[in-house]
Structures are given as C-alpha cells and as structure tokens.
Backbone as numpy.savetxt, mean C-alpha at the origin, in Angstrom:
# Nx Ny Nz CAx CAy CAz Cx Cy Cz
-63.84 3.15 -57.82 -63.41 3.43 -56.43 -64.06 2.43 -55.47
-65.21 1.97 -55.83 -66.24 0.94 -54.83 -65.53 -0.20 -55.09
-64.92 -0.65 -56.04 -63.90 -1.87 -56.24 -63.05 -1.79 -56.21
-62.39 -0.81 -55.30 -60.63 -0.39 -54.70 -61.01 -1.06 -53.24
-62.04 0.18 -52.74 -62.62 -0.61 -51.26 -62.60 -2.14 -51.12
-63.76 -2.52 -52.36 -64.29 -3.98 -51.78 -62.76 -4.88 -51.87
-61.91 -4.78 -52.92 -61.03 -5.25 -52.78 -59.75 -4.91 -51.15
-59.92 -3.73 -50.81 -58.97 -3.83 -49.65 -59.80 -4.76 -48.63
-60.74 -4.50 -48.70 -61.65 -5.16 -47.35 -61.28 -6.65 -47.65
-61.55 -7.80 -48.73 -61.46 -8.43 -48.87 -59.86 -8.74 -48.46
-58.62 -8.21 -49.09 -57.41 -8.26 -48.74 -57.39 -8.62 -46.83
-57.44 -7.62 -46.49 -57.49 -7.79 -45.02 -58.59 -9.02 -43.89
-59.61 -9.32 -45.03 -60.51 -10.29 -44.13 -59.48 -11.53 -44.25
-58.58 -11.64 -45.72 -57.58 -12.90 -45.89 -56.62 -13.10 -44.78
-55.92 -12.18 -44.68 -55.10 -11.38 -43.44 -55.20 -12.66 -42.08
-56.63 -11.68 -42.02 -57.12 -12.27 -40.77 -57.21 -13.79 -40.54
-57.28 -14.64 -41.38 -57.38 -15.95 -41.54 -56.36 -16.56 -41.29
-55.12 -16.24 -41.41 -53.94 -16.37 -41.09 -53.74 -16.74 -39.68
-53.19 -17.93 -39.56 -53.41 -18.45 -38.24 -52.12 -17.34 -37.58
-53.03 -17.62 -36.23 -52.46 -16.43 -35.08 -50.48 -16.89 -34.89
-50.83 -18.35 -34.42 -49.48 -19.21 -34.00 -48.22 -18.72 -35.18
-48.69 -18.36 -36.52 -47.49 -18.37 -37.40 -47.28 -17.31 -37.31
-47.90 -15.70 -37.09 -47.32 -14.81 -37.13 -46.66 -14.95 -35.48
-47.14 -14.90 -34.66 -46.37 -15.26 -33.15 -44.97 -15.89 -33.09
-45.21 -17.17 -34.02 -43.75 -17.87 -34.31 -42.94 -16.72 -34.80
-43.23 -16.21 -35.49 -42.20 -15.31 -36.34 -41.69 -13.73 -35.64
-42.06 -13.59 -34.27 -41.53 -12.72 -33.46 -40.70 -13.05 -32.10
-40.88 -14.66 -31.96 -39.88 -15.66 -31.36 -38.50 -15.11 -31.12
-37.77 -14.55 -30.02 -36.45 -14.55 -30.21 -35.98 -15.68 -30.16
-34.18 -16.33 -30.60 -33.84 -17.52 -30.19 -33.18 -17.43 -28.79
-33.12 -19.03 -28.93 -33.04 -19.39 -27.13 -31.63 -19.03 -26.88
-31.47 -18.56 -25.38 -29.81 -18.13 -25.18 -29.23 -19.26 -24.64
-27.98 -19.53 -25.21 -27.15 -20.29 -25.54 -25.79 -20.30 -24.43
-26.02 -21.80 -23.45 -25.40 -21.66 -22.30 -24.00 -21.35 -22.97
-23.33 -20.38 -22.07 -21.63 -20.08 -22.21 -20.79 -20.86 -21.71
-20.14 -21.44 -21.82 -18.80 -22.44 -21.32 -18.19 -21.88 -20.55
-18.21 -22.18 -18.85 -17.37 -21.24 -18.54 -16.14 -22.04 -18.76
-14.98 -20.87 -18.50 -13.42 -21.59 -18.35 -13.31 -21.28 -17.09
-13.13 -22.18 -16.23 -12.84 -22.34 -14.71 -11.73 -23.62 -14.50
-11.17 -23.49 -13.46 -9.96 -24.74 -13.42 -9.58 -24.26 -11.87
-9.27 -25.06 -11.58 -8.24 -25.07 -10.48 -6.76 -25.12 -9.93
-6.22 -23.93 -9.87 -4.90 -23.32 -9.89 -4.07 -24.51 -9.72
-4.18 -25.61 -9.03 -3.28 -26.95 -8.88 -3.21 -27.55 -10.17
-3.97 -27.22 -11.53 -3.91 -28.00 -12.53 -3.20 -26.89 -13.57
-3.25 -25.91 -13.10 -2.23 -25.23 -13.80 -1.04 -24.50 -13.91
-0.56 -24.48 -12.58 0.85 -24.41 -12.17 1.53 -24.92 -10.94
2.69 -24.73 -10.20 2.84 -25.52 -9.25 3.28 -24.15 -8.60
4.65 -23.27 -8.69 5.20 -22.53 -7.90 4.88 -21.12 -9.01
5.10 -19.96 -8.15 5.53 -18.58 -9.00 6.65 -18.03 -8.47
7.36 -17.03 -9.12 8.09 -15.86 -8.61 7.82 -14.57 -9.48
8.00 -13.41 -8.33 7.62 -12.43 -8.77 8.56 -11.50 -8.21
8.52 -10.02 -8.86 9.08 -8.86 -8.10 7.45 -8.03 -7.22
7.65 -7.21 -6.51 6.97 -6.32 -5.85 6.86 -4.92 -6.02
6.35 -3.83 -6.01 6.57 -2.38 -6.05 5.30 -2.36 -4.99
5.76 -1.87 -4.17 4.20 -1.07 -3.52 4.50 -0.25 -3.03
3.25 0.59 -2.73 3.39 2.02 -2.35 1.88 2.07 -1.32
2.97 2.62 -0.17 1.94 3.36 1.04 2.24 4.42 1.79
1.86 4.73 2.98 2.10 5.88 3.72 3.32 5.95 4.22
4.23 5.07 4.31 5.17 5.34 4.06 6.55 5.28 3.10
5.86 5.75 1.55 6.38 6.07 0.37 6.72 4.55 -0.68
7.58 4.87 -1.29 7.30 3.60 -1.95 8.18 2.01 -1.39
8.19 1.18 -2.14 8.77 -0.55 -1.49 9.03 -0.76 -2.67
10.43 -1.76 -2.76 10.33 -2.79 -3.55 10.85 -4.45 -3.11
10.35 -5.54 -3.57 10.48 -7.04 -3.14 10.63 -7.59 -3.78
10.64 -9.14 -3.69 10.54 -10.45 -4.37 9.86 -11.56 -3.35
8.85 -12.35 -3.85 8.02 -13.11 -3.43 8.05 -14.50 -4.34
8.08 -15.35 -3.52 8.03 -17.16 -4.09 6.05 -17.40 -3.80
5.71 -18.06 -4.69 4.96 -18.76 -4.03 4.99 -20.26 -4.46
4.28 -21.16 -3.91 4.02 -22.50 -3.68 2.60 -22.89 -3.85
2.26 -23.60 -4.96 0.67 -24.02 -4.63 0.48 -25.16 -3.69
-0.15 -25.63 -2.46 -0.37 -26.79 -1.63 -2.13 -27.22 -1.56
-2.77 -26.69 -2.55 -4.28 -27.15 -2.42 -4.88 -26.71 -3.72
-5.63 -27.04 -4.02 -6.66 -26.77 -5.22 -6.60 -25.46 -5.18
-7.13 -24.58 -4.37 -7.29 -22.84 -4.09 -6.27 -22.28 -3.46
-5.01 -22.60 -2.91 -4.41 -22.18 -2.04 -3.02 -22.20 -2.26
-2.51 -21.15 -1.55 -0.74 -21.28 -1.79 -0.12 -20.42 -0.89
1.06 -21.03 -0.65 1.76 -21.04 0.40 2.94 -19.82 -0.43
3.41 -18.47 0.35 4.14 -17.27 0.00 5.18 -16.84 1.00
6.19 -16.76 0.61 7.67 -16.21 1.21 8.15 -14.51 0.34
7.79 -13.26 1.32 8.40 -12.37 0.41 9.63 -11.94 1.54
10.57 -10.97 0.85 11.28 -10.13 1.38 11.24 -8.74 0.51
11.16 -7.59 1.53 11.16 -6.34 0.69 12.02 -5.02 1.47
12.25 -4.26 1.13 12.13 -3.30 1.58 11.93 -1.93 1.36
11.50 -0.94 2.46 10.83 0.12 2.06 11.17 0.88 3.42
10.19 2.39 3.15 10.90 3.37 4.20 9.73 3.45 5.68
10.37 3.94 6.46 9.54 3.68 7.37 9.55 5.37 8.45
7.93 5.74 8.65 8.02 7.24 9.21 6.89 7.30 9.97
7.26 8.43 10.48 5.55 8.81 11.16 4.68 9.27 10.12
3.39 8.93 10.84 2.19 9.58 9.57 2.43 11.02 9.63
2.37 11.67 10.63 2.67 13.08 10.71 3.41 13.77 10.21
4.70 13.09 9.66 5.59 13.75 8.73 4.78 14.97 7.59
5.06 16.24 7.71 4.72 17.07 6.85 6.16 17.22 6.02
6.56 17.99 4.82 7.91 18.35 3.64 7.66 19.51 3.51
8.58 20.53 3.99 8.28 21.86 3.85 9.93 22.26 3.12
10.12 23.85 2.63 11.17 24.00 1.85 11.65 24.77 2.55
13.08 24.70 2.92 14.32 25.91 3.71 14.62 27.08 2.45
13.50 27.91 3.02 13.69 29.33 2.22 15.19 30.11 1.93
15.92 29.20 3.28 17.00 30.03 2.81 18.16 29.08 2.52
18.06 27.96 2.16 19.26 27.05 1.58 18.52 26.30 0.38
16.87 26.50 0.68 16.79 25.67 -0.82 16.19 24.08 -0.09
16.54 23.90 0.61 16.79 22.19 1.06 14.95 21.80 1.69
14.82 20.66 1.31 13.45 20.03 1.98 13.93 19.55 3.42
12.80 20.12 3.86 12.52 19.77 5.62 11.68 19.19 6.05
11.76 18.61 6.99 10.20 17.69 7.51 10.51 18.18 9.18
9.48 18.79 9.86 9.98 19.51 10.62 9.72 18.65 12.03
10.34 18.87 13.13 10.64 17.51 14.15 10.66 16.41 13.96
11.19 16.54 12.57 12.17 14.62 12.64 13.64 14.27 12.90
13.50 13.20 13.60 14.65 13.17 14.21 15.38 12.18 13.87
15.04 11.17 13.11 15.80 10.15 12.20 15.18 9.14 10.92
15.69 9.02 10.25 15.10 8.26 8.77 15.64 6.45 9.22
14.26 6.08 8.39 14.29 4.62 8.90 14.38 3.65 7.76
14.18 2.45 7.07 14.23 1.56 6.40 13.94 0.17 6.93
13.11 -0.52 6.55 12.20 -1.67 7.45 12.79 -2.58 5.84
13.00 -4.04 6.72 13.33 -5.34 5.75 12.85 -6.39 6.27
11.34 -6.53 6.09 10.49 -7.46 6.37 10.63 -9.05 5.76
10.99 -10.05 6.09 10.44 -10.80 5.69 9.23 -11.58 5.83
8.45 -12.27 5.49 7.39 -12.51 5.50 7.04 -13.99 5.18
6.08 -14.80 5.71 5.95 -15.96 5.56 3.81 -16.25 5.30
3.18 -16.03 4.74 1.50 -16.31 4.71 1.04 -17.16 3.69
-0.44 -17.16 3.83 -1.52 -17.94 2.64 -2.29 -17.24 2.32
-1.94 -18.15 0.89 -2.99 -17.16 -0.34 -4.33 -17.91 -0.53
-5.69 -17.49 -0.45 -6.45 -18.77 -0.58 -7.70 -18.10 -1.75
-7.90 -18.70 -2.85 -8.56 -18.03 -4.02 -10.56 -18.47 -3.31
-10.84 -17.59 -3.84 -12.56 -17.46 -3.42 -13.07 -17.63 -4.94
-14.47 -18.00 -4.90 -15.38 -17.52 -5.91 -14.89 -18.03 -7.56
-14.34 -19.11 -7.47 -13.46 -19.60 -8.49 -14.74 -19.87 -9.69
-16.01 -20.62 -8.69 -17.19 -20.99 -9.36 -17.86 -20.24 -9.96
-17.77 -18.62 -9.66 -18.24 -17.62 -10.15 -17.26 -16.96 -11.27
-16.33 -16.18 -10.74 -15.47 -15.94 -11.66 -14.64 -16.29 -12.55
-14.23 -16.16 -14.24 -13.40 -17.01 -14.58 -12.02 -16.84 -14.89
-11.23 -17.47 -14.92 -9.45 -17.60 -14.94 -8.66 -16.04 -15.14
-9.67 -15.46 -15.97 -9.42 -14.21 -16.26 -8.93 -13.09 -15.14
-9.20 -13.75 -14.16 -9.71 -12.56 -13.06 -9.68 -13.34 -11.52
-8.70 -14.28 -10.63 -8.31 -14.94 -9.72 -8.78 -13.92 -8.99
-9.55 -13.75 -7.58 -9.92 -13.04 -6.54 -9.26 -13.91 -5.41
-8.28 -13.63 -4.85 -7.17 -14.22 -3.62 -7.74 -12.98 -2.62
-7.34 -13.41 -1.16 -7.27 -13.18 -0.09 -6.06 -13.55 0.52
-5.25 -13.08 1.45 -4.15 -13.19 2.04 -3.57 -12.54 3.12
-2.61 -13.21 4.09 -2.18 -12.97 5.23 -0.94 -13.11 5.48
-0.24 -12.54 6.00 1.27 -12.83 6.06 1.75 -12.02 7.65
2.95 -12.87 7.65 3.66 -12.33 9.35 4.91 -12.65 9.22
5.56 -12.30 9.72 7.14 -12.52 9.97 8.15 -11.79 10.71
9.50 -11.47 10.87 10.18 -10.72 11.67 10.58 -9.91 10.57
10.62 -8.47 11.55 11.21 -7.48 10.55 12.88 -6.68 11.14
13.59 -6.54 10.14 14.56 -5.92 10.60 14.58 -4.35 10.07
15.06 -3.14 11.06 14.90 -1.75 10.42 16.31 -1.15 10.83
16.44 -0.43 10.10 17.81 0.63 10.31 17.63 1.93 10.25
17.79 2.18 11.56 17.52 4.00 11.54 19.21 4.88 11.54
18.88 6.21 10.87 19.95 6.89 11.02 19.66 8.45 11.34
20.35 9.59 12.02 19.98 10.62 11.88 19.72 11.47 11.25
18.71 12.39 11.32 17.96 12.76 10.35 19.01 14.43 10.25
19.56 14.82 11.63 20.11 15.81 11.07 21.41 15.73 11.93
22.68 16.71 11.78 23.44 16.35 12.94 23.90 17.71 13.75
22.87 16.07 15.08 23.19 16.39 16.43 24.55 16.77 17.25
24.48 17.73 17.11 26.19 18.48 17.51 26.95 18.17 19.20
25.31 18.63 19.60 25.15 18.76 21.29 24.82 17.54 21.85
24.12 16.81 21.06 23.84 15.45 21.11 22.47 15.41 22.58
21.53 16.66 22.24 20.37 16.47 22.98 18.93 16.40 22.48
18.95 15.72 21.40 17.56 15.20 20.63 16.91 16.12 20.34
17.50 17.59 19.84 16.50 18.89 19.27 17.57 19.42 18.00
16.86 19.79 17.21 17.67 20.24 15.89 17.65 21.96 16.42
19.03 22.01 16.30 19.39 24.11 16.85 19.72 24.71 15.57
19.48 25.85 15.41 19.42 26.36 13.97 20.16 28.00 14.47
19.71 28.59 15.18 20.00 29.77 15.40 20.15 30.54 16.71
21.00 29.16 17.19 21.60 29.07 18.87 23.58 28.99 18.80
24.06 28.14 19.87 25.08 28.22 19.89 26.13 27.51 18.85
24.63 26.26 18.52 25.03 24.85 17.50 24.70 25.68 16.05
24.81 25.06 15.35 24.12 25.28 14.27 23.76 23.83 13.72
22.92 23.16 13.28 23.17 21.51 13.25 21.97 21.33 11.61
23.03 21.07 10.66 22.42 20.81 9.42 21.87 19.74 8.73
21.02 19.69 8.31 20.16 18.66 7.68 20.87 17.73 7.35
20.98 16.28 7.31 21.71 15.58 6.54 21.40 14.68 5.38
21.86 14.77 4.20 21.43 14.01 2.84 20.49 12.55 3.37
20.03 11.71 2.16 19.87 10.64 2.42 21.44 9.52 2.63
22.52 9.99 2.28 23.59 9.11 2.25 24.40 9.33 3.12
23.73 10.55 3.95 24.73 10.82 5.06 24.59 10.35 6.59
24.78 10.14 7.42 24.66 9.68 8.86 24.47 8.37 9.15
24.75 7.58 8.33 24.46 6.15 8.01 25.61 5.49 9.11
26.87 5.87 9.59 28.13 5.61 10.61 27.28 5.43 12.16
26.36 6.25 12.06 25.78 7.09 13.79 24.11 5.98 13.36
24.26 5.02 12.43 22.75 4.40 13.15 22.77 3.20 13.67
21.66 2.39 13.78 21.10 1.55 15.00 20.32 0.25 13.89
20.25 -0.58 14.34 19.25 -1.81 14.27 18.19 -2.25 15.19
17.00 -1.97 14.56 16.11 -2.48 15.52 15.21 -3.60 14.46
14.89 -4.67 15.91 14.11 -6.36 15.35 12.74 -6.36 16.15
11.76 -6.42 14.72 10.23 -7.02 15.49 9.70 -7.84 14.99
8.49 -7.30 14.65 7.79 -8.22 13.93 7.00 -7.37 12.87
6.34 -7.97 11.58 5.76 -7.41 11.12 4.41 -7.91 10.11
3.50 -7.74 9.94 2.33 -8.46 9.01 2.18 -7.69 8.19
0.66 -8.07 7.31 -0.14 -8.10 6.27 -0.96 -8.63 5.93
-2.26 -7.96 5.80 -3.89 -8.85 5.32 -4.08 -7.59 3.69
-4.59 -8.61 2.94 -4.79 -8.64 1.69 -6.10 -9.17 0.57
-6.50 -8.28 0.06 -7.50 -8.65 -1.02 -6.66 -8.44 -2.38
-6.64 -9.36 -3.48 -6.39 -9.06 -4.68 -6.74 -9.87 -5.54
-5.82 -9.42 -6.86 -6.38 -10.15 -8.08 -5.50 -10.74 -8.98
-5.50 -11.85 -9.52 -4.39 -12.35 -9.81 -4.95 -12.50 -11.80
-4.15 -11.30 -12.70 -5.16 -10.90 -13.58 -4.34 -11.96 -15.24
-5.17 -12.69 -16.28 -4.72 -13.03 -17.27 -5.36 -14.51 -17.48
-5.53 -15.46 -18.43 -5.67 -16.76 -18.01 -3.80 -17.48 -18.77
-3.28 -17.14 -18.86 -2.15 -17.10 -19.42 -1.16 -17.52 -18.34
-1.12 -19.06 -18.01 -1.06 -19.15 -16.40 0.80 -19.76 -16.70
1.51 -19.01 -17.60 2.83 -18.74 -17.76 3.55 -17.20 -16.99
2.41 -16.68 -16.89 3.14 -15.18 -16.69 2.17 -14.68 -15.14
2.76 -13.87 -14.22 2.23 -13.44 -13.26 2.17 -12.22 -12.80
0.98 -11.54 -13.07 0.17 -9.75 -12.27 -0.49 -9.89 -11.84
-0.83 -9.51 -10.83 -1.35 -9.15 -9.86 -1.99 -7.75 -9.40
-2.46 -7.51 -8.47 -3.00 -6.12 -7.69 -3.09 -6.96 -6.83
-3.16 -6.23 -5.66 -3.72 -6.10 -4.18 -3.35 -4.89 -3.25
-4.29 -4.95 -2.47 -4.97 -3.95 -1.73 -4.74 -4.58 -0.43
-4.51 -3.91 1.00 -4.21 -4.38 2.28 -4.08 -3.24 3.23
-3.47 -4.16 4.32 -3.08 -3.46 5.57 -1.83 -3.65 5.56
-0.53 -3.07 6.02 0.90 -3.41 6.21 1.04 -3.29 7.87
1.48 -3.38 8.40 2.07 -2.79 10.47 3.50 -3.43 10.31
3.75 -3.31 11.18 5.40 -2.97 12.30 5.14 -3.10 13.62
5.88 -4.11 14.41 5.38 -3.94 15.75 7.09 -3.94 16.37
7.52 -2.74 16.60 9.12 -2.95 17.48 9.21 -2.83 18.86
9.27 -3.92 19.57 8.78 -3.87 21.20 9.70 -2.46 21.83
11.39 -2.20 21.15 11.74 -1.36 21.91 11.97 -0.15 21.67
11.02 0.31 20.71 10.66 1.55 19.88 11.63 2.08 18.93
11.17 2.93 18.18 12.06 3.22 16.97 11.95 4.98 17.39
12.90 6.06 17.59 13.00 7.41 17.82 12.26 7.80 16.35
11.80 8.42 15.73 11.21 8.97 14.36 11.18 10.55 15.05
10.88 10.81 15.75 10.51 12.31 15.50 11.30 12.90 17.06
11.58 13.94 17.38 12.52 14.55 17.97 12.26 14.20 19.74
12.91 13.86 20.53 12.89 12.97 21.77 12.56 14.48 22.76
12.81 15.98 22.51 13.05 17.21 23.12 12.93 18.16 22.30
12.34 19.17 23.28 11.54 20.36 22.36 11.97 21.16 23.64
12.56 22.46 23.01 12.59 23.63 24.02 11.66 24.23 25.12
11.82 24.40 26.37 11.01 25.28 27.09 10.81 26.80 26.88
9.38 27.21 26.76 9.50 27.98 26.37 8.36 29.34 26.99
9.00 30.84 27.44 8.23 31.69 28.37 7.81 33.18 27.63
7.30 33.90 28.23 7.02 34.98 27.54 7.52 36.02 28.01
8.08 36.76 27.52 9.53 37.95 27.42 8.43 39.04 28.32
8.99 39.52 29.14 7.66 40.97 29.79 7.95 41.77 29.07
9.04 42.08 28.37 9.10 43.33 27.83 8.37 43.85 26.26
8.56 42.02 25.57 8.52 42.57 24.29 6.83 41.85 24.16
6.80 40.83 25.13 5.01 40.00 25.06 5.41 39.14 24.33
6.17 38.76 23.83 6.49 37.42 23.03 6.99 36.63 23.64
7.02 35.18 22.46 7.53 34.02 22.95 8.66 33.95 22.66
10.00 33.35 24.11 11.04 32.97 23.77 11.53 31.90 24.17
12.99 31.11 23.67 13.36 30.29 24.45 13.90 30.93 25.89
14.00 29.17 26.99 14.51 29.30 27.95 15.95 28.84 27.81
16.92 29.57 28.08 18.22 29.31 28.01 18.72 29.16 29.94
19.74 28.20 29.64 20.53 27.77 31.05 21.37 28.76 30.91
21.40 29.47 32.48 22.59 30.85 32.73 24.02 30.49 32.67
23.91 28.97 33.17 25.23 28.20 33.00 25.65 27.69 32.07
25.48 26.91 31.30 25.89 26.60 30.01 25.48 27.17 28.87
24.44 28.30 28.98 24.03 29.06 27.64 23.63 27.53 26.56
23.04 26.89 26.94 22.17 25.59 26.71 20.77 25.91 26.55
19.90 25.35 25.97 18.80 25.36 25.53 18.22 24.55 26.66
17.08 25.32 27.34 16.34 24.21 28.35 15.48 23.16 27.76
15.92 21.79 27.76 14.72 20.98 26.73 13.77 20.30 27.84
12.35 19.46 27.24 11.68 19.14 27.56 11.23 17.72 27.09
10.66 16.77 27.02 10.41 15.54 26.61 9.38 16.18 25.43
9.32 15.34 24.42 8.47 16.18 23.53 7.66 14.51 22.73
8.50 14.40 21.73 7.88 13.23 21.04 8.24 11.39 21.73
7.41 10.28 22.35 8.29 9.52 22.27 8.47 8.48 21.35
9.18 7.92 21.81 9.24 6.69 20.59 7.85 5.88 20.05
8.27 5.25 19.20 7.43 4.72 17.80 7.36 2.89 18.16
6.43 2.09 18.48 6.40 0.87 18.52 5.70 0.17 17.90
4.58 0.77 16.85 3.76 0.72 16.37 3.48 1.18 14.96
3.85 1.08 13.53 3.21 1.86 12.36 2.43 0.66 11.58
1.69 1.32 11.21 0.97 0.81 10.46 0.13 1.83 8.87
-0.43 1.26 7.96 -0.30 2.01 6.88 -1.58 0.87 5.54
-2.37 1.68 5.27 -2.57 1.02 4.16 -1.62 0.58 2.76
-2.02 -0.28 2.06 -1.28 -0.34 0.98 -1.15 -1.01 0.05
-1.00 -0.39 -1.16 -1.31 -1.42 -2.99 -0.13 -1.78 -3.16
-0.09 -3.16 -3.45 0.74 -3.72 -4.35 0.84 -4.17 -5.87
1.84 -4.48 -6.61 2.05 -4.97 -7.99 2.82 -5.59 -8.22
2.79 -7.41 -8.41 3.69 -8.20 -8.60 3.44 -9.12 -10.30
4.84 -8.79 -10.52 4.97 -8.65 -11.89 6.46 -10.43 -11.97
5.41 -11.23 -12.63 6.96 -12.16 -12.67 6.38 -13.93 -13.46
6.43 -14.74 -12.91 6.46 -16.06 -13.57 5.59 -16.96 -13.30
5.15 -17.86 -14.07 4.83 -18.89 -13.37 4.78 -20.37 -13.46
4.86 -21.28 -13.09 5.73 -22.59 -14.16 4.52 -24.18 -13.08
C-alpha cells in the first residue's frame, strides 16, 4: 500500500512538470472566421419591377398595380394605381333584427377612392443588412379620383334615412344606387417603411407599413347631412320626434358635415417581377 502512494505521488509530481503553455494551448478555442457578407447594390441587379398590391386599412381592403424604376444605386422611382373603399372611422355594422340585413347606422353614402400615385423608394442600411432583407422607405402623392353613391334610398330626398314615418326608405345593396352618384377629385399620399424580402432579385415581395390620406377640397357627404329634432312628450316623459303640422314632415337639423379629410394607417403586399 506504501508503494501505491509513493507511486501516485510520483505520477502527479510528473504531471506537474508538464509545461503550463501546452495544456493552455489545448483549451484554445479557434479563431472566428470573418463571414462574407452578400451585399450589392440594387442598380447591379435589376433595372425596373412590376407588381400587384393588396392592402388593407381602416378603410377595408385595396387592390393595385405598381411599376417601379431603379434611377440610383439605392433608389427608385414608383407609379401605382389602386383602388379601395373609402368611410368614416366611425362607421360601426350592426344587424336589422327584423330583415336580417347589415346596417351601419348614419351613413349616408358608400365611396370608392382611385388613387394614382407618383413617389421614391430609397433603400437604407444596405451596409448592414444583407440582400435577404432590403429595408426601403417611401413617399408617394398624386391626384385621387372617388365615386360616391347612396347608401340608402332617399325617397324625400332630405339627407335622413325614415324607417317608421311617412317614407319608408330601404337600405340599398352594394350594386344598387350607382345611377344617383357623384365624382369627386383631390389629392392623395403615402409615407412608408418596408421590406423588400428574398435575394432572388427575379421575383418581387414585399411588406410595408405606412400612412395612407385623402384630401377632397369640396368634401365627400359619408355620413347623414340631417338628424331629426327632437322634444319630450309631457304626457308620456319621453323622447319624440318633431313633426311639421303642415306637411307631416320630419323637422331636420344639420347633423353630420362633410368629409375633406381621411386618413388611415396601412399594410401592404406586393407580389410580382423583376427584370
């Protein structure tokens, strides 16, 4: 047993002799190994795109087509046209308990906006990120054209929907009242963050994220122009309408006015080519 000891002791004094540097070497990780990025500049790899559009915002969904043009190392020049629906934010969808039918209650006509559009696309962070993953910024403006039609029909023709008066005046489809609408011309923009996703610089997707507006100098009617006057009955304590003794007419009042202004967040998805 005294020559089990002397022998471990001896084992381990060998050990020790062992220069320090070689066991150290041998817990060395290896060195990390620069990555290549793939970076390029969009002018060396395509010239024009086309695409389709789908987007969807507050006021429901869009669909388009967009050109673009590359004119700089990072940058490109975009032409879309689209169209989509156009409402107040306030619009609530409630259900007519007794026909079944969806309502949106004081609206007074359905709209459709056909923007065209003219902006620049200008790519960021090219040095950082690679091909995989284009980070664009963008702006666009142009004139917009919209077509409104009535939302229900106006019998009396005084900007209030009557239900259980002298009129009776019923909801109208989306395909109906289209004879009785209007054209209105403004203007309209868009500011934009997105991503232009693949290095596969044959094919074109996208995302982006933005702002959309509408600016129509001579307003667009969306929600009902007159709303009944209205008093409290002595007899029963409730609220009723005020009716004219003479025409058995509904007394109206100015209620909602016109619309010169929408605006709306909103995602896009352009799906298409690139050469």
């Amino acid at each position: 047993m005294k020559k089990l000891f002397a022998y471990l002791a001896l084992l381990c004094f060998i050990l020790m002799l062992i220069p320090s540097t070689q066991l150290f070497a041998q817990t060395l990780e290896p060195e990390v190994q620069e990555v290549e990025r793939n970076l390029s500049n969009i002018q060396s790899e395509y010239n024009s795109g086309f695409g389709f559009n789908v987007v969807m915002n507050n006021f429901g969904f869009g669909a388009g087509a967009e050109y673009r043009k590359v004119v700089g190392v990072s940058t490109e020049v975009m032409a879309s046209l689209r169209i989509g629906g156009l409402r107040d934010a306030s619009e609530q969808t409630f259900t007519d308990y007794f026909f079944g039918q969806q309502i949106i209650p004081n609206k007074y006509q359905r709209a459709f906006a056909f923007p065209m559009l003219l902006g620049l696309r200008h790519r960021f962070f090219s040095n950082i990120i690679q091909d995989d993953y284009r980070f664009f910024v963008s702006a666009s403006i142009g004139p917009v054209a919209s077509f409104s039609y009535p939302y229900f029909k106006d019998n009396n023709d005084n900007g209030y929907r009557e239900q259980f008066s002298n009129y009776f005046e019923s909801v109208n489809d989306i395909f109906t009242g289209w004879s009785n609408g209007d054209w209105h011309l403004g203007g309209a923009g868009e500011m934009k963050i997105g991503l232009d996703i693949g290095r596969n610089f044959s094919r074109l997707s996208s995302i982006e994220f933005g702002y959309y507006f509408y600016y129509f100098p001579d307003g667009i009617q969306i929600m009902m122009p007159n709303q009944p006057v209205t008093e409290i009955n002595p007899e029963t304590g409730r609220e009723q309408f005020i009716v004219d003794p003479d025409t058995g007419d509904l007394v109206l009042q100015p209620y909602f006015d016109d619309q010169k202004f929408f605006g709306t967040p909103q995602i896009t998805f352009t799906f298409g080519w690139l050469w």
